[in-house]
Every structure is written in C-alpha cells, then in structure tokens.
C-alpha positions in Angstrom: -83.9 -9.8 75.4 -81.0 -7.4 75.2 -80.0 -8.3 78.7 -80.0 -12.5 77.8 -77.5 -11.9 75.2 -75.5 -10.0 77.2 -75.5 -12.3 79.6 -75.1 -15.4 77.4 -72.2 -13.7 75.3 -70.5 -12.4 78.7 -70.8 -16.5 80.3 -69.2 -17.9 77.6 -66.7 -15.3 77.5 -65.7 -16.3 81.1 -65.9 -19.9 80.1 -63.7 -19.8 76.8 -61.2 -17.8 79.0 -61.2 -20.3 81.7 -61.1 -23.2 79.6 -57.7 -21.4 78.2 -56.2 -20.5 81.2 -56.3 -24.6 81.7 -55.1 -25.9 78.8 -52.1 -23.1 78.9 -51.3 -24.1 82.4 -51.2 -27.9 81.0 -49.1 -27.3 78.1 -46.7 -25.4 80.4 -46.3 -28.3 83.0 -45.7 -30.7 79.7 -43.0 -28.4 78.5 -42.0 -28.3 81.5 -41.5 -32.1 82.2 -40.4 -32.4 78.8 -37.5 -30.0 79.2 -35.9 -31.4 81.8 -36.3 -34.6 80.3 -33.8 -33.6 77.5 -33.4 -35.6 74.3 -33.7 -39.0 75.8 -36.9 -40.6 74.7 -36.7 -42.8 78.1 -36.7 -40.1 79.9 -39.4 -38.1 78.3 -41.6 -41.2 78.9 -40.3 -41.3 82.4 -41.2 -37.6 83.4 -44.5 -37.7 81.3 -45.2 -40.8 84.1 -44.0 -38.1 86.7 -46.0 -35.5 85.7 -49.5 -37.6 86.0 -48.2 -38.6 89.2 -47.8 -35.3 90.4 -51.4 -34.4 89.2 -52.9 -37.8 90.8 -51.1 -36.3 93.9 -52.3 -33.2 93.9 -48.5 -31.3 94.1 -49.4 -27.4 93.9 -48.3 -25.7 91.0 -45.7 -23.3 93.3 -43.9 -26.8 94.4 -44.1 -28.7 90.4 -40.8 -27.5 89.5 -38.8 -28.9 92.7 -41.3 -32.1 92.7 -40.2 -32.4 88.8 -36.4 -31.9 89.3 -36.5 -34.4 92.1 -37.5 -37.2 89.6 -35.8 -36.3 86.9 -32.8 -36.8 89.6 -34.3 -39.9 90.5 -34.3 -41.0 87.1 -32.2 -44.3 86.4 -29.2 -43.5 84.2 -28.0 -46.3 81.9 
C-alpha cells in the first residue's frame, strides 16, 4: 500500500510540474507577442492573431522570436 501512494503522489508530482512548465512557456510567448506589440491595441490584436498562427504552424520555440519580429514588421502602420 505504501508503494501505491508513493507512486500516486510521485505521478501527479510529474504531472502538476508538466502541466506548469506549459502554461509558463504560454504565458511567456503572450508576453512575448504582447511586447513587441507595444501600446497599440491594433497591434496587440494583430500579434495575438500571429501568435496562434505560429502555433497552428508549428514554428519551434528557438525560431518564435524572429517569426514574431517578422510580423510585427509586417504589421500595417496607419
């Protein structure tokens, strides 16, 4: 019985750490959109559109920040 708990206690562990690691990595690819986006609430919009793009494409983490930059670039200035 000892060993179950263990084990239980030790898989959830894991799984609240992983689950963390995600959300962290999100909230850091937001912030990330969000700060090159500036104050411009067009803009923010804009790169918050980007950044779902990049994730419905599949653009690796290590290549985000240059795929980011690139729209923000791209973005149409009034």
């Amino acid at each position: 019985m000892d060993y179950l708990i263990i084990f239980v206690t030790t898989v959830a562990g894991l799984y609240f750490h992983g689950w963390l690691y995600v959300r962290i990595r999100r909230w850091m690819d937001h912030d990330l959109a969000l700060s090159l986006a500036g104050k411009d609430e067009g803009k923010r919009a804009f790169m918050l559109e980007r950044l779902a793009e990049a994730r419905a494409r599949k653009i690796k983490r290590r290549d985000l920040p240059q795929w980011l930059e690139a729209a923000a670039a791209g973005y149409p200035a009034r």
